[in-house]
C-alpha positions in Angstrom: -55.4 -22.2 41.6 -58.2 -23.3 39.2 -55.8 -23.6 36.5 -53.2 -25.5 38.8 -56.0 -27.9 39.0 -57.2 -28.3 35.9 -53.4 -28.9 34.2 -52.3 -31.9 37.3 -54.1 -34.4 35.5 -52.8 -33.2 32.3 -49.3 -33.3 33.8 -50.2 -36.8 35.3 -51.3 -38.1 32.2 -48.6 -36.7 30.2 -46.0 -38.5 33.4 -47.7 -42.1 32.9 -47.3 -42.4 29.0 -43.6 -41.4 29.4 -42.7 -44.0 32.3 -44.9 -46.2 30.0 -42.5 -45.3 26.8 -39.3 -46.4 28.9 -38.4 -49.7 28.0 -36.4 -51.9 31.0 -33.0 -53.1 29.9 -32.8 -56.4 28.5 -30.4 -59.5 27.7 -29.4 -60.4 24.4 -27.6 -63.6 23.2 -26.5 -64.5 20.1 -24.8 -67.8 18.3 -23.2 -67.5 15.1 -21.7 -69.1 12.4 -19.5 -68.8 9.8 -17.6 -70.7 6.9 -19.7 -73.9 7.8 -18.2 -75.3 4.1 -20.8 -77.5 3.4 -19.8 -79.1 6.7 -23.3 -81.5 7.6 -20.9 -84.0 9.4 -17.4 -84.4 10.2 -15.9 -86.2 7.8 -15.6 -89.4 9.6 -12.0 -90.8 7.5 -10.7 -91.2 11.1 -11.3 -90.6 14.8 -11.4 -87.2 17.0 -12.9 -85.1 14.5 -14.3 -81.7 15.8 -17.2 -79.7 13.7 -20.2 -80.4 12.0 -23.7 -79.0 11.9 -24.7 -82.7 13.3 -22.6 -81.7 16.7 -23.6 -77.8 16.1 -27.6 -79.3 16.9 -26.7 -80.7 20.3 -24.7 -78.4 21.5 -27.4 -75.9 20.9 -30.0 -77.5 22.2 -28.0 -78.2 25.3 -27.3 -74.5 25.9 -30.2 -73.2 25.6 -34.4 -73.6 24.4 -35.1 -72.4 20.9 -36.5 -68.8 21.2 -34.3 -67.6 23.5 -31.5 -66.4 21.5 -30.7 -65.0 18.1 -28.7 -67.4 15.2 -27.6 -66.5 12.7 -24.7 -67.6 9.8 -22.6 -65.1 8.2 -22.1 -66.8 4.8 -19.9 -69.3 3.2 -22.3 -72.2 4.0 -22.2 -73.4 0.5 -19.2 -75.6 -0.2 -18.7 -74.9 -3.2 -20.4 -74.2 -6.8 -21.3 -77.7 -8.8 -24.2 -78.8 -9.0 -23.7 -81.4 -5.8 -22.9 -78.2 -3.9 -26.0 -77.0 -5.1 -28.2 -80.0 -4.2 -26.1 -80.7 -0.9 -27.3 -76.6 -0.1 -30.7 -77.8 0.2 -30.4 -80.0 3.3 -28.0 -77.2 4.8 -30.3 -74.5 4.9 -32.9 -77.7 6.4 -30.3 -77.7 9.1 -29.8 -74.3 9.8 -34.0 -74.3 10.2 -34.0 -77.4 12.3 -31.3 -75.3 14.8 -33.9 -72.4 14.8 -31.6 -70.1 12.9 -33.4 -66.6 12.0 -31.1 -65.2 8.9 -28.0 -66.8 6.9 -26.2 -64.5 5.0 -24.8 -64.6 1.4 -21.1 -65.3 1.9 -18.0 -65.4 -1.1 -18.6 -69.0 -2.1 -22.6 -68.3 -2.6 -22.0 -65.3 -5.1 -19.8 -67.8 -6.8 -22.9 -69.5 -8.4 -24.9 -67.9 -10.9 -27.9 -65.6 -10.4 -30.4 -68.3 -11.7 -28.7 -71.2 -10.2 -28.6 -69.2 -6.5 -32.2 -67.7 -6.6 -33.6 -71.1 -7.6 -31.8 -72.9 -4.9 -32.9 -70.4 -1.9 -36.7 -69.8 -2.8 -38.1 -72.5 -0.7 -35.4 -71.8 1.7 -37.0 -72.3 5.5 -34.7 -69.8 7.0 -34.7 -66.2 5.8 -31.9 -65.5 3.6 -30.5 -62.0 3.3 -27.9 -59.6 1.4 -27.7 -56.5 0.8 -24.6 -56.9 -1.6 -25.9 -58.7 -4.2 -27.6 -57.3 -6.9 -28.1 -57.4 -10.8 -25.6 -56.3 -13.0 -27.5 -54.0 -15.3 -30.6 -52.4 -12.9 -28.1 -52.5 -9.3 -31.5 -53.9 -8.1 -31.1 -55.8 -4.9 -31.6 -59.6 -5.8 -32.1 -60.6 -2.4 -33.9 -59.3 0.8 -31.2 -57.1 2.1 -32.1 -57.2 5.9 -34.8 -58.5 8.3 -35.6 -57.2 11.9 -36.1 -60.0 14.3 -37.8 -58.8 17.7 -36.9 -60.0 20.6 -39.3 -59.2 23.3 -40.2 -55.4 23.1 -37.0 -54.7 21.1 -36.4 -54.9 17.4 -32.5 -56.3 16.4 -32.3 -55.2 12.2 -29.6 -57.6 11.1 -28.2 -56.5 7.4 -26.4 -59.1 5.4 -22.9 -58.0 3.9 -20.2 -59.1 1.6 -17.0 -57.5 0.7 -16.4 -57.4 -3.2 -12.6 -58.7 -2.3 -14.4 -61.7 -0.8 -15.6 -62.8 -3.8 -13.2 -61.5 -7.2 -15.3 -63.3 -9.7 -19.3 -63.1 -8.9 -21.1 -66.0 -10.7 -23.1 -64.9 -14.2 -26.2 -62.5 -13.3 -24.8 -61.0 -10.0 -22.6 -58.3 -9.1 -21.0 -57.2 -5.7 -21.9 -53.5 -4.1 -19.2 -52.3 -2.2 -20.1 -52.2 1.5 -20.6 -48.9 2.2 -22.8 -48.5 -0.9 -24.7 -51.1 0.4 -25.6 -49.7 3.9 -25.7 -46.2 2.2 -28.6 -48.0 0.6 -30.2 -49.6 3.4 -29.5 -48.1 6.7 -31.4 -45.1 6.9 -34.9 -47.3 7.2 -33.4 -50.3 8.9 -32.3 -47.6 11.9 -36.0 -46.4 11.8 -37.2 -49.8 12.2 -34.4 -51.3 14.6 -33.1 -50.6 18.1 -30.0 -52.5 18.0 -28.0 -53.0 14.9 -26.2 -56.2 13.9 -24.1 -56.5 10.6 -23.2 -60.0 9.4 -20.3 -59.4 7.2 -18.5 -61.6 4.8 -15.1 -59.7 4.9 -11.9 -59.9 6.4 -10.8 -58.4 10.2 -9.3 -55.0 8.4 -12.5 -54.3 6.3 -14.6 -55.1 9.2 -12.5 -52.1 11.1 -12.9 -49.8 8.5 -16.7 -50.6 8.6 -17.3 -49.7 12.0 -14.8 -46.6 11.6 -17.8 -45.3 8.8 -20.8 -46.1 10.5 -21.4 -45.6 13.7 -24.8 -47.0 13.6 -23.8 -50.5 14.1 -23.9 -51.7 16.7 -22.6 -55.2 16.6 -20.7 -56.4 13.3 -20.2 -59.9 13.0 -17.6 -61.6 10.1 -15.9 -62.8 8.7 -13.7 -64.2 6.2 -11.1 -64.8 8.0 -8.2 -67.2 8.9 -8.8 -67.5 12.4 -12.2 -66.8 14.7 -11.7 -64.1 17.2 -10.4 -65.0 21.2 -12.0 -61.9 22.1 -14.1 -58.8 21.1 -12.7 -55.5 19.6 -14.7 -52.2 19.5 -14.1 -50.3 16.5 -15.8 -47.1 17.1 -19.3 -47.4 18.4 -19.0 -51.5 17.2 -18.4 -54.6 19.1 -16.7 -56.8 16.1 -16.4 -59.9 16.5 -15.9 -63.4 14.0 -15.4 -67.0 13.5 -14.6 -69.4 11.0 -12.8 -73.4 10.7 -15.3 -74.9 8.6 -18.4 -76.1 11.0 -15.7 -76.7 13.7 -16.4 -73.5 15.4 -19.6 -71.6 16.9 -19.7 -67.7 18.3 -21.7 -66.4 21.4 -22.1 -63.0 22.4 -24.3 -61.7 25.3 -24.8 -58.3 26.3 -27.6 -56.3 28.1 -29.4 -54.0 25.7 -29.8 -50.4 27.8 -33.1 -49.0 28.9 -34.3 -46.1 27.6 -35.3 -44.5 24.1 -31.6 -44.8 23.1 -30.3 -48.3 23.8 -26.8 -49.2 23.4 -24.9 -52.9 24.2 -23.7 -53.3 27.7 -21.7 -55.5 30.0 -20.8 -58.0 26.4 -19.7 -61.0 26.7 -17.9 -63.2 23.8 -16.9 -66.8 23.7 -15.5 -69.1 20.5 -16.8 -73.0 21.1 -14.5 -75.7 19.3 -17.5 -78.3 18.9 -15.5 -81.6 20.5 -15.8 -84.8 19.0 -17.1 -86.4 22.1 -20.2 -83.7 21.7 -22.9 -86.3 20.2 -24.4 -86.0 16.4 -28.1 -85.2 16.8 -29.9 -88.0 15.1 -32.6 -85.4 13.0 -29.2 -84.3 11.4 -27.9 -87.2 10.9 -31.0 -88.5 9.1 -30.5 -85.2 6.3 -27.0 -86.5 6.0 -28.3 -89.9 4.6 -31.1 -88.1 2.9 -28.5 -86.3 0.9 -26.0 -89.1 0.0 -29.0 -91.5 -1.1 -30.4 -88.2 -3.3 -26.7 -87.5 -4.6 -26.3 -91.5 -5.5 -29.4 -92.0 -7.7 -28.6 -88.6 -9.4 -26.7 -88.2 -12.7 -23.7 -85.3 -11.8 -21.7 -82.9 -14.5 -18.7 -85.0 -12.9 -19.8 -88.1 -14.1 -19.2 -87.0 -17.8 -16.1 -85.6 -17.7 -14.9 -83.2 -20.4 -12.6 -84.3 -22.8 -9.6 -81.9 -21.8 -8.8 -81.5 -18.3 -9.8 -77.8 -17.4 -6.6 -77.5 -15.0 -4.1 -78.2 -17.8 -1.7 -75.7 -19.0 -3.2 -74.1 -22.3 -1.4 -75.3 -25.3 0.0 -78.7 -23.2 -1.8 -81.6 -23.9 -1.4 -84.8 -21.6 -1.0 -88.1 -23.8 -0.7 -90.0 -20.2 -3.9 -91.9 -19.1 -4.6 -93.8 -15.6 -3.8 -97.4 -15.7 -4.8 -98.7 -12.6 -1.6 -100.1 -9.3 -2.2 -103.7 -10.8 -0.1 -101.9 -13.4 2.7 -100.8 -11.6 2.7 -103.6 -8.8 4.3 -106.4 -11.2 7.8 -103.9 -11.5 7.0 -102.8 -8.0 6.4 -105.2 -5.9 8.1 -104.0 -3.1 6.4 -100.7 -3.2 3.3 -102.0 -3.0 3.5 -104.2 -0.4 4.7 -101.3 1.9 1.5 -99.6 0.1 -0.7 -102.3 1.1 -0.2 -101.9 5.1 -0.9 -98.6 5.0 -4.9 -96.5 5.3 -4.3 -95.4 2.2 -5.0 -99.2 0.6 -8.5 -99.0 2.6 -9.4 -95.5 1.5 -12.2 -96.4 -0.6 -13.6 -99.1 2.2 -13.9 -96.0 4.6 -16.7 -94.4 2.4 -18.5 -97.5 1.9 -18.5 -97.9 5.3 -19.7 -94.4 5.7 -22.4 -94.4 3.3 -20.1 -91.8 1.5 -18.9 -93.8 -1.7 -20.8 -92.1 -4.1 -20.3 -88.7 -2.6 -18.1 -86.5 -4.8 -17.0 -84.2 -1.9 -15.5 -87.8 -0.4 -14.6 -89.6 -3.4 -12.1 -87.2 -5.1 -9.5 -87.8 -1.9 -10.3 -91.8 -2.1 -10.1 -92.4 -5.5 -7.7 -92.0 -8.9 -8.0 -89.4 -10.3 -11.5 -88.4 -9.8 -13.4 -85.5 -12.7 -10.1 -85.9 -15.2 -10.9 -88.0 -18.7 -9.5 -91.1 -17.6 -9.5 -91.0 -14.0 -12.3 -93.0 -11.6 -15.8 -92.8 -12.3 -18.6 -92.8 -9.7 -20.2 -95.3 -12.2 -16.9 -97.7 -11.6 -18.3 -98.8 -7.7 -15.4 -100.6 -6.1 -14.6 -102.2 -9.6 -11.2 -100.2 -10.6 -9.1 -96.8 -9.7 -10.4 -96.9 -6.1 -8.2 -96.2 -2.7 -5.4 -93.9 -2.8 -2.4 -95.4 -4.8 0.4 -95.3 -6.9 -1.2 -92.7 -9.8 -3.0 -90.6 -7.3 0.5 -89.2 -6.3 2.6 -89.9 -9.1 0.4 -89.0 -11.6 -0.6 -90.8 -14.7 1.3 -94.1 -15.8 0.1 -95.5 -19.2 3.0 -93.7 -20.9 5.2 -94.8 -17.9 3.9 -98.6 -18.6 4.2 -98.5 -22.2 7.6 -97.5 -22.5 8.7 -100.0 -19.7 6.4 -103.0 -21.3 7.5 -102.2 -25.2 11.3 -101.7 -25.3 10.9 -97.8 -26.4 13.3 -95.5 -25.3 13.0 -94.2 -21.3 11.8 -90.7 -22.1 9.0 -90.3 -19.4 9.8 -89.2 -15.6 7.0 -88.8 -13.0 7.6 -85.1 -11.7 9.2 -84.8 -7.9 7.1 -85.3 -4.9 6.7 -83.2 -1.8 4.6 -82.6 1.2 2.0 -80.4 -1.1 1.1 -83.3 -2.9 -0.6 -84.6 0.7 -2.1 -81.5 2.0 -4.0 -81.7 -1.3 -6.2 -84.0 1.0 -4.5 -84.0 3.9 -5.9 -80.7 5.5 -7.9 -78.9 7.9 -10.5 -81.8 9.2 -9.2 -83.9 6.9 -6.0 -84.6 8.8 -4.9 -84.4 11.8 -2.0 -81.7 12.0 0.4 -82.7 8.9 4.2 -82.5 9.5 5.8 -84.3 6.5 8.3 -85.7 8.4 6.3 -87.5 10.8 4.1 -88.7 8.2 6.3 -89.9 5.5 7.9 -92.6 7.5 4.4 -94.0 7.8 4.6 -94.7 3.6 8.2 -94.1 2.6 8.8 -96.0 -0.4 11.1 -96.1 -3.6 14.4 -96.3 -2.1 13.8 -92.6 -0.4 
């Protein structure tokens, strides 16, 4: 009896530290993003335009206070790798801090750039940046912080970042690509020890994402993806919940679920939902200011595109191009017709859209309203409004000085402008840059030449 009473308050003691160990279940909601494509704004060229980080802001902040959820961007938020891609990634990763986003991933476009240009360009970066896929080519050192563990009340979520090698077939100079399971073999072992719930953001397309959570059952939410089209629904793949998005900034992911009680926790009850971001959803103002900031930055700055190299870098080896841009005063004198079907269409305004915008000395705007923007004798950002601006005759047709000369001098007719077709206008024509192209609807709308 004496030793009955002397273990109860042993066995009492011993009962309150494990009710206190049991943690209650718990709600988790997540937004995500991926592919944003440099994608500040919509473009603005014309009306009903979904997308842009601008809408992304409001929408956010309508659904829900900051703090109350996890964000986070898969990759591919970089446009692209010049150096106004570059400078334009500074005021993205300002937007993605203004949202309250917690980690952006290092998608296929990113490892595009070179080692020195991408670790310059995210060391002041607000938002924590993470991949465990890139490292350096000689040590396999990891060049980037390959996780971070975000908690989220008495929880801890360890989110890795991920990119598939076939994401990416030609790494910029310094970095290489693990392949994904070397990289979790890598890091997973202490990010379990630190986490309770496991989130992968991963670069990769819907069938590498399956084989992912086939390998490792440890995650327990994989998030892509380089894909074609975001997700209508969750999968479970394995232990995994898989789910992805994409559509250049036109899209954002949520997923809910309640994280289980216990020393164990699992996902529960998820939820999953794909958001077009409407045009009528309003373009937060803070966002809108970065967009200016950028396009007054990229104005007063001197670009490789403004010196373009003598030889065009597209040209077929061996082929060199005699023909030079001439300008549509050129070809209106023989063409006079043409061009006054030309001049009642949008495409004789083109350059007056980005001056209206604020956009005209943008290169991401001005190589779709311009001649022949980046090639030797094409527009020049230097040219203003002055010559080779709108879309016209030689932005289709290619180059006309040999054209002209041979029609002006007498010489013999040995020139022909190759054939047209509808890939010549889903050049520009695309995505948010159009609404849905069908040739034969828009054709009509510009059908010159006798055609």
């Amino acid at each position: 009896m004496r030793t009955l009473l002397l273990l109860l308050p042993l066995l009492l003691l011993a009962a309150c530290r494990k009710d206190a160990d049991v943690v209650a279940e718990q709600e988790i909601r997540i937004h995500f993003t991926c592919d944003t494509f440099g994608r500040l704004e919509p473009c603005g060229c014309f009306t009903g335009q979904h997308g842009g980080l601008t809408r992304l802001r409001s929408w956010l902040q309508e659904k829900d206070r900051e703090g109350s959820s996890l964000r986070l961007d898969v990759g591919g938020a970089l446009a692209g790798s010049h150096d106004y891609d570059i400078i334009q990634y500074d005021y993205l990763l300002k937007a993605y801090d203004a949202m309250g986003f917690q980690a952006l991933n290092l998608g296929g476009r990113e490892a595009e750039v070179s080692a020195d240009e991408l670790l310059k360009a995210t060391a002041d970066s607000p938002v924590e940046i993470i991949s465990a896929s890139l490292v350096d080519p000689e040590s396999r050192e990891s060049l980037f912080k390959p996780y971070t563990v975000i908690e989220l009340g008495p929880r801890k979520i360890g989110v890795i970042g991920l990119l598939d090698p076939e994401s990416c077939p030609k790494p910029g100079v310094g970095l290489a690509i693990l392949g994904m399971d070397e990289a979790l073999d890598r890091h997973l072992p202490e990010l379990k020890e630190q986490s309770d719930i496991i989130v992968a953001l991963t670069f990769a397309d819907e069938s590498a994402m399956n084989l992912l959570a086939k390998s490792y059952f440890e995650l327990d939410l994989i998030l892509g993806g380089d894909v074609g089209q975001p997700a209508q629904e969750l999968t479970q793949a394995n232990e995994s919940l898989i789910g992805f998005t994409t559509n250049e900034g036109r899209t954002v992911a949520s997923f809910s679920a309640t994280i289980s009680a216990g020393t164990a926790p699992h996902l529960a009850a998820p939820v999953y939902d794909v958001q077009l971001l409407w045009d009528n959803i309003p373009q937060h103002p803070e966002l809108r200011q970065m967009v200016v900031d950028y396009r007054k930055q990229i104005r007063e700055t001197e670009l490789d595109v403004d010196r373009p190299a003598a030889d065009d870098p597209n040209a077929i080896p061996g082929v060199g191009s005699t023909a030079t841009y001439v300008g549509s005063a050129a070809c209106q004198s023989c063409h006079q017709e043409d061009h006054a079907i030309w001049e009642k269409t949008g495409h004789a305004k083109a350059f007056k859209t980005l001056v209206r915008l604020g956009a005209d000395a943008d290169p991401h705007c001005i190589k779709c309203h311009t001649v022949g923007f980046g090639e030797p004798s094409g527009y020049r950002r230097e040219y203003g409004a002055e010559k080779l601006v709108d879309v016209t005759c030689e932005s289709c047709h290619g180059p006309a000085s040999e054209h002209v000369d041979e029609m002006t001098s007498g010489k013999p007719k040995r020139f022909k402008f190759r054939p047209l077709g509808a890939a010549d206008c889903t050049k520009c024509h695309y995505g948010e840059f159009s609404r849905p192209f069908v040739w034969d609807e828009f054709w009509p709308k510009v059908k010159h030449g006798g055609k």
